[in-house]
N, C-alpha and C positions, 0 to 999 in steps of 0.2 A: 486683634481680629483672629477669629480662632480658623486651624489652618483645614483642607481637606483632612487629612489622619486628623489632626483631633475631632473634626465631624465623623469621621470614620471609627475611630476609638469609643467618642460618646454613644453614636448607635450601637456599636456592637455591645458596650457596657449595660446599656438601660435591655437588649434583648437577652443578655445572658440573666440578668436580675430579672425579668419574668420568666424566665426559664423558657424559653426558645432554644436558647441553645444551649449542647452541653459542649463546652471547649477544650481539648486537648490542645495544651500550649508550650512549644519548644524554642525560647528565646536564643537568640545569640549575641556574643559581644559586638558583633561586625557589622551592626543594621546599614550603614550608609554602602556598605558593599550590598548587603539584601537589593537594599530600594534602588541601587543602581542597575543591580540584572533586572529586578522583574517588573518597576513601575514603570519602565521606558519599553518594557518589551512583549508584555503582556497584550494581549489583542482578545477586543471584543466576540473573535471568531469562535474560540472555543468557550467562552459565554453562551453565545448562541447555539452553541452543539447542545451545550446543557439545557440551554431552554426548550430547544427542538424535541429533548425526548422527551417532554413536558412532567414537568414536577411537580403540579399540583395537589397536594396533598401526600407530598413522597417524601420518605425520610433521606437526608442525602448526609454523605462523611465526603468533606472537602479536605484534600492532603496539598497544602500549600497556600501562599498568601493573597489574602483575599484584599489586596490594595487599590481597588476602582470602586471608589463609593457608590457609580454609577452603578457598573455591573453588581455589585454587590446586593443593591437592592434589588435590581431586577429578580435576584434566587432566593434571597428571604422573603418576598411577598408570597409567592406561590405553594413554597413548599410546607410541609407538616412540622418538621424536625429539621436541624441544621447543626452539624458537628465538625466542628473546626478542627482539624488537628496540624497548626499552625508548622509547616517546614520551612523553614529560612540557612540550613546549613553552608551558607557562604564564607569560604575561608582564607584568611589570610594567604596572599602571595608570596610564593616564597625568591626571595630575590636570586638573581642567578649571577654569578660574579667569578673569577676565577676560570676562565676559561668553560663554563659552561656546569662549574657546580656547585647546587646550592649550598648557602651558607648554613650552618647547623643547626641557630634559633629558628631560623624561616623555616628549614624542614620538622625542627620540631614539632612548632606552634602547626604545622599543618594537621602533622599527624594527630597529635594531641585533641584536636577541633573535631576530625572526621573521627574517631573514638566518640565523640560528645553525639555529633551526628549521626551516626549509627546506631545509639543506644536507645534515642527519642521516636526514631525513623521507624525501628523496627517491629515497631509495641502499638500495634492496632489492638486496641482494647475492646470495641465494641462487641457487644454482645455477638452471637451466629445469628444467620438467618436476620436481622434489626435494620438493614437499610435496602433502599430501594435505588440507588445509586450512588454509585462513588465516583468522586472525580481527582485525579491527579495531575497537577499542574506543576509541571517544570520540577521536578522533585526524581524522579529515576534519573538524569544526569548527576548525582551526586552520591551514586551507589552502584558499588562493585556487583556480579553478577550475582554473587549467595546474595547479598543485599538488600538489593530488588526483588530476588525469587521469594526472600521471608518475606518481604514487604508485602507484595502481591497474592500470597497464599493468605493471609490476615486480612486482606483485602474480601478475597473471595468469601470465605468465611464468616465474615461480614454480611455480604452483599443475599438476598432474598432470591431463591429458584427465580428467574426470569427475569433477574433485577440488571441491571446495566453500568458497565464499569467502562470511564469515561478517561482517558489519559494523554496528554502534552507533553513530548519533550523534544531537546534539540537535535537536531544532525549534525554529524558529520561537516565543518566546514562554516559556518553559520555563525561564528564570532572569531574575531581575533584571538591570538594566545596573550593577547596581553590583557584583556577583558576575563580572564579564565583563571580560576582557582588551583590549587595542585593538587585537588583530586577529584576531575569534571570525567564523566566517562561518555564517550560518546559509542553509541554501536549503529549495526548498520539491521535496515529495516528489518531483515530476514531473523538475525540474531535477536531483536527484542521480540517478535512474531513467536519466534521458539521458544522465548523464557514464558509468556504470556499461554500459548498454547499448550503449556504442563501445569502452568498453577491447580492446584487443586483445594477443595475443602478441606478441614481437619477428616472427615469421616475417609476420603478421598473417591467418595462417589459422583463427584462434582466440579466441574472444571470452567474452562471461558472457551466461549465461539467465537471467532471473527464475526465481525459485523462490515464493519470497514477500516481501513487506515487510509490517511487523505496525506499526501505531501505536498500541498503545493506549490507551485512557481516563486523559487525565493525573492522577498519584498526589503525592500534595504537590508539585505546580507543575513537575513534569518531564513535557514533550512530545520524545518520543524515537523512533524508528521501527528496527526492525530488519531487516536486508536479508539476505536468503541468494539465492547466484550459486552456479551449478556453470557449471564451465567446459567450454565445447562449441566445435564446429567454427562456424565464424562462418556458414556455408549454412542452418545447423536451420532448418527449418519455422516451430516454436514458437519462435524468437528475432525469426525476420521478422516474423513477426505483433505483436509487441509493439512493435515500432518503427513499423508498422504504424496501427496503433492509434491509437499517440502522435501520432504527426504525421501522418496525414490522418482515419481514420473519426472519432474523438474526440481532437481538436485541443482545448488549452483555448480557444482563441475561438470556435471552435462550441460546447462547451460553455457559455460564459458565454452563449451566444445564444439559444440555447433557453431556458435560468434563467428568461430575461426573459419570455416565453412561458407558461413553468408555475408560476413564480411565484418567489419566493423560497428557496433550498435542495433545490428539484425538478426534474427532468429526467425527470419521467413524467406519464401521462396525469391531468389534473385536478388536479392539485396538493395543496395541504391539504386540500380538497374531498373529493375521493376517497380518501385517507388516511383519515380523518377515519371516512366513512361505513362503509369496507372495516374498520377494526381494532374495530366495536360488533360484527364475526364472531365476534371472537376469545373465545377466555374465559382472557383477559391477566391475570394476578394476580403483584404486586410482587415481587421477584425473579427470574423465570423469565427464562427465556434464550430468543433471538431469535437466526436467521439468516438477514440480509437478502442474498438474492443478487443481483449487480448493483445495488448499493446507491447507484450515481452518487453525487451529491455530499450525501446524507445527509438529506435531508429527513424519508421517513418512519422511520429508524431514530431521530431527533432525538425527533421526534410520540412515536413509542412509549414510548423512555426516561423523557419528559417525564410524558406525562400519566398513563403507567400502573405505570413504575417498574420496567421490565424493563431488561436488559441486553442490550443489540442487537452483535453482531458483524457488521461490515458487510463485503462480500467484492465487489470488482473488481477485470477485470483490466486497467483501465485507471488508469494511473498519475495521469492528468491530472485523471478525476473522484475518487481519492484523494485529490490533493494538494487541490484545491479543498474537497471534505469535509472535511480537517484544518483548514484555514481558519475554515468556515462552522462549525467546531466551537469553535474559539478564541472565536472574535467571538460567538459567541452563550454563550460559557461554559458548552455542554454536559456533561453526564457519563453516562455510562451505556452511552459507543459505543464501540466499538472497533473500529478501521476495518485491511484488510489487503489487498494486491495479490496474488490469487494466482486462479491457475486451475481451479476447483470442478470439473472435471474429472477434476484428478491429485492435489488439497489430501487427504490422509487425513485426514479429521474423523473427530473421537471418537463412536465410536457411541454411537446412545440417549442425547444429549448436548442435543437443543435441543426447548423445550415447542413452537415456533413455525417455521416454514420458511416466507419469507416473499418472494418476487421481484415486481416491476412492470415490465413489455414489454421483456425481456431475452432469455429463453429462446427466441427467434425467432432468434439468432442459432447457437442451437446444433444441430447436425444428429444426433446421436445423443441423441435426448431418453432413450428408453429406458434409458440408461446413465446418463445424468444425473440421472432419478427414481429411477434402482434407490442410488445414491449420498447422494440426500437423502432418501430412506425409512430408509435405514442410522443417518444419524443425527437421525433424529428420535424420540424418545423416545415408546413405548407409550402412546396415548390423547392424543401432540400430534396439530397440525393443521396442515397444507399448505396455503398458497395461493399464486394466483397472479392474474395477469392479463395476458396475452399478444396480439401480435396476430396472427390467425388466417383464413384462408383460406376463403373463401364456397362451400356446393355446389354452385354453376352451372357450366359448363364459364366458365372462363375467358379474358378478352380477352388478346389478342396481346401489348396495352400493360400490362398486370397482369405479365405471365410476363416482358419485359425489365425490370418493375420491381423484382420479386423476386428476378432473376437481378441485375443490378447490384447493389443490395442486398446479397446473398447471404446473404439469408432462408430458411430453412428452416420452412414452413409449415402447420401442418395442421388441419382442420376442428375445430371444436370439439366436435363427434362424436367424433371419433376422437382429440384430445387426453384427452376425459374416459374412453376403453376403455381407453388406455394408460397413465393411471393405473391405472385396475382389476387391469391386469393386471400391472403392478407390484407390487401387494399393497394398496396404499389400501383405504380402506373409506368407506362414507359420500359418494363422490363425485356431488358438485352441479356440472355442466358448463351454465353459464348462456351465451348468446347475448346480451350485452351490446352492440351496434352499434350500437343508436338512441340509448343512453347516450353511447355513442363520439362519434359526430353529432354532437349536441345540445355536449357538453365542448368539439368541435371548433370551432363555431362561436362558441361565449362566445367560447373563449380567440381566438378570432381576432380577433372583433370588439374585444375590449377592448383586442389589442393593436395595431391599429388606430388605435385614440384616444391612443395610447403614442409614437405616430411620429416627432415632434421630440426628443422624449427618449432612443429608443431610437438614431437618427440621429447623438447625440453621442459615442455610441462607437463604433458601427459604420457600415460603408457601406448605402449606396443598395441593391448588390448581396446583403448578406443582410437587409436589410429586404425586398425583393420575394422573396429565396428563402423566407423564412416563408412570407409571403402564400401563394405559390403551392403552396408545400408543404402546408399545411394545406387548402386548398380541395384538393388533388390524392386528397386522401385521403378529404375528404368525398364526393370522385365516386365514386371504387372503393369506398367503403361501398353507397355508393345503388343501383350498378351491381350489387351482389352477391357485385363480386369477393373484396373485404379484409371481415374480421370480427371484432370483439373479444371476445374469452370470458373468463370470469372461471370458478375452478376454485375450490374447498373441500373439502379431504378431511381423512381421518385417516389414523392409525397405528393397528391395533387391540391 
C-alpha cells in the first residue's frame, strides 16, 4: 500500500514532467533526522499565510520541505509556477562525552555537512525580478548570519517590485538541545528584523519592508515567529522609519533602560501599579480577547493573561521591544500572549474581533488619531471597551521650550478636551475623558526617587550619561506638568 511520501513523491513527479515545476533539489544523507524536525512540526498556519496573500496565478520559489501532501496541494492548485528549491540540512549530532567535549568524528561529520549545506542554501538561481512570492520554511535556523544575508539577498533578487517574501523560523527556547543539530542558530527577533531590513537587490535599489512578524503564544514547546517582507524601492518612507526606530528612537539599550525605571516587564507610566488599578475598569472575563496596542515589552498584556485569563495580542512596531517581549515571555513562562510587529495603521484586523482595546502612552506618536480610532472601533466588538492613557497637551498657551520639545519628539499632541470629542465623534459611547496629571506628578516622582536609591546597581550596566539622562528627564517633565504645559489623560469608552 503505497505510503503518504510515496503519494507525495508520485504528484510531485508527474507535476515536474509537465513542467509545473521547475525543482532545485538538495538531498541529504540524514532524511529520518529531516522528517523528524519538520513532518511532526510543521503547521498548517504558515500554509495559510501563504494562501492568505493569495496565489493565484503567481509564480512562487518554496525554500524547504514541502512534506504535507495536504498543504501541498492546497499551493499547487492556485498558483502559475511552482519552484522547489528543497532545504533539508539536518546534521548529524555530535555526541558530547568527556566531560563536555565532543568527539572528533561527530565534530567532523558536523562540519563537513553544514560545508554541503551551505553550498545548496546559497545559490538561488532563479532568474531577477521572476516570482511573485517566496516562501521560507524552517531553513534560516541552519545559517550563520553571512549565510542568511546571501540567502536572502538571492531571495530579493528573485522576488518582483511588490512581490511578497514569506518566512518561518524558530526561537529561542523552542526545542530541546537534544532535538537540535550542531549547527542550529537561533537569534532573537530584533536581530533577524535587521538582517531582513538591509537585504537588498543585486542592482541595490531595492530592498524588503516589514509587513508583519507574528510570534505567537508557544503551542507544545515551539517558539516560532513568522515574517512577511514585500519588496520595495530601498527610499520608502515606511522602510526608513523602521530602521529608524530600531536603531535610534527604541534602541534595545534605551529600552532596557527605562525597564529599570518602570519596573520589571514595563516601559510605561507606573508600572504594575497602574496596570494593576487601570484593568479593576474593565469587565475582563476568562477567554475574551485583548488588543494591546504598543504593547512594548509585554508587561500589561502578561498582568492581564495572568490574572484574568484573557488572551492579549500584543502589536508593535518596534522590533526591539518585540524581541525583548519574547524574552520576558520565555523566562516568565507566560501563555496567553501573543506578540506581533506590525503597523496598526495598515494591519487589517478582523472586525468585531477584540472584547478590549487597550494602549498605554503610545498614541502620542501618531498624527492622524482620527484614522486610528476609526480603525480600532472597527474592531472592537459591540458592547467592548477602549482604553487608553496618553500624554496630552495643557490649555494654556504654551512655552517656546514645550513646542521645541514636542517638535524633537515628534509628538502629536492634544488636550484631553478634545482627545475625549474625538472619540465621540468617532462613534464611542460612554466616554470618560479624565485629566489625570497630578496622578502623572505624584508616579513621576516615586519612580524617580526610588530610582535614585538604585544608582550603583543601575551604574553596572549602563553609563554615567544615561543615569543623569533619567534623572533629568523625569524632573523635565515633572516641570511641564506644573507649568501647565504637558498633561496626562486617561480615556474609557465603548462600542455601542
Amino acid at each position: 500500500m503505497a505510503t503518504i511520501s510515496d503519494k507525495r513523491a508520485q504528484l510531485l513527479n508527474t507535476l515536474i514532467k509537465l513542467g509545473h515545476i521547475d525543482r532545485q533539489e538538495s538531498e541529504r544523507k540524514d532524511s529520518t533526522s529531516c522528517d523528524r524536525l519538520n513532518e511532526e512540526d510543521i503547521a498548517d498556519g504558515f500554509y495559510d499565510a501563504l494562501c492568505e496573500i493569495g496565489l493565484e496565478k503567481k509564480d512562487l520559489l518554496f525554500l524547504g520541505p514541502m512534506n504535507s501532501l495536504h498543504s501541498f496541494s492546497k499551493i499547487i492548485r492556485p498558483v502559475r509556477s511552482l519552484e522547489n528549491l528543497k532545504i533539508c540540512p539536518i546534521l548529524s549530532k555530535s555526541k558530547v562525552k568527556d566531560g563536555g567535549k565532543k568527539t572528533e568524528d561527530g565534530e567532523e561529520k558536523g562540519r563537513k555537512l553544514q560545508n554541503e549545506g551551505d553550498s545548496s542554501v546559497l545559490h538561488v538561481t532563479s532568474p531577477a525580478e521572476s516570482k511573485d512570492v517566496v516562501a521560507i520554511d524552517h531553513v534560516s535556523n541552519h545559517l550563520d548570519s553571512d549565510a542568511f544575508r546571501t540567502l536572502i539577498n538571492g531571495c530579493v533578487n528573485a522576488l518582483r517590485t511588490g512581490g511578497t517574501l514569506l518566512m518561518r523560523e524558530y526561537l529561542h527556547g523552542s526545542r530541546s538541545e537534544e532535538d537540535l543539530t550542531d549547527h542550529f542558530y537561533f537569534r532573537d527577533v530584533a536581530t533577524t528584523c535587521a538582517l531582513l531590513n538591509t537585504a537588498t537587490s543585486s542592482s541595490g535599489k531595492e530592498g524588503l519592508q516589514l509587513v508583519s512578524a507574528s510570534a505567537p503564544d508557544p503551542v507544545g514547546g515551539k517558539q516560532e515567529v513568522t515574517w512577511k517582507y514585500i519588496k520595495v524601492s530601498s527610499d520608502t518612507p515606511e522602510k526608513k522609519l523602521q530602521v529608524f526606530l530600531d536603531a535610534q528612537q527604541y534602541s534595545k539599550k534605551g529600552i532596557l533602560k527605562y525597564e529599570k525605571v518602570f519596573g520589571h516587564r514595563y516601559v510605561s507610566t507606573g508600572g504594575d501599579h497602574t496596570t494593576m488599578e487601570f484593568c479593576r475598569l474593565f469587565h475582563l472575563q476568562r477567554g475574551q480577547k485583548v488588543l494591546d496596542v504598543g504593547c512594548g515589552i509585554g508587561g500589561s498584556a502578561f498582568f492581564m493573561a495572568q490574572e484574568y485569563g484573557v488572551h492579549v495580542h500584543g502589536v508593535d512596531l518596534s522590533s526591539n521591544m518585540i524581541s525583548i517581549g519574547i524574552q520576558r515571555r520565555r523566562e516568565g513562562n507566560f501563555h496567553g500572549v501573543d506578540f506581533e510587529i506590525c503597523n496598526v495603521m495598515t494591519k487589517p484586523f478582523e472586525p468585531d474581533s477584540y472584547d478590549l482595546v487597550y494602549s498605554r502612552d503610545v498614541i502620542l506618536h501618531i498624527d492622524d488619531k482620527r484614522r486610528l480610532f476609526e480603525i480600532l472601533f472597527r474592531c472592537l466588538k459591540p458592547g467592548g471597551q477602549f482604553f487608553i492613557t496618553d500624554y496630552c497637551c495643557g490649555e494654556k498657551e504654551h512655552s517656546e521650550e514645550f513646542k521645541d520639545y514636542v517638535k524633537q519628539r515628534g509628538y502629536k499632541l492634544l488636550t484631553v478636551a478634545d482627545y475625549g470629542k474625538l472619540l465621540e465623534e468617532v462613534g464611542f459611547v460612554n466616554v470618560k475623558a479624565e485629566d489625570r496629571t497630578k496622578q502623572f506628578v505624584n508616579i513621576l516622582r516615586v519612580e524617580l526617587a526610588e530610582f535614585e536609591t538604585q544608582e550603583s546597581d543601575f551604574l553596572r550596566d549602563f553609563s554615567q550619561a544615561d543615569y543623569d539622562e533619567i534623572v533629568n528627564g523625569w524632573s523635565a517633565k515633572t516641570r511641564r506638568c506644573q507649568a501647565g504645559d504637558q498633561a496626562w489623560g486617561m480615556f474609557l469608552a465603548e462600542k455601542k
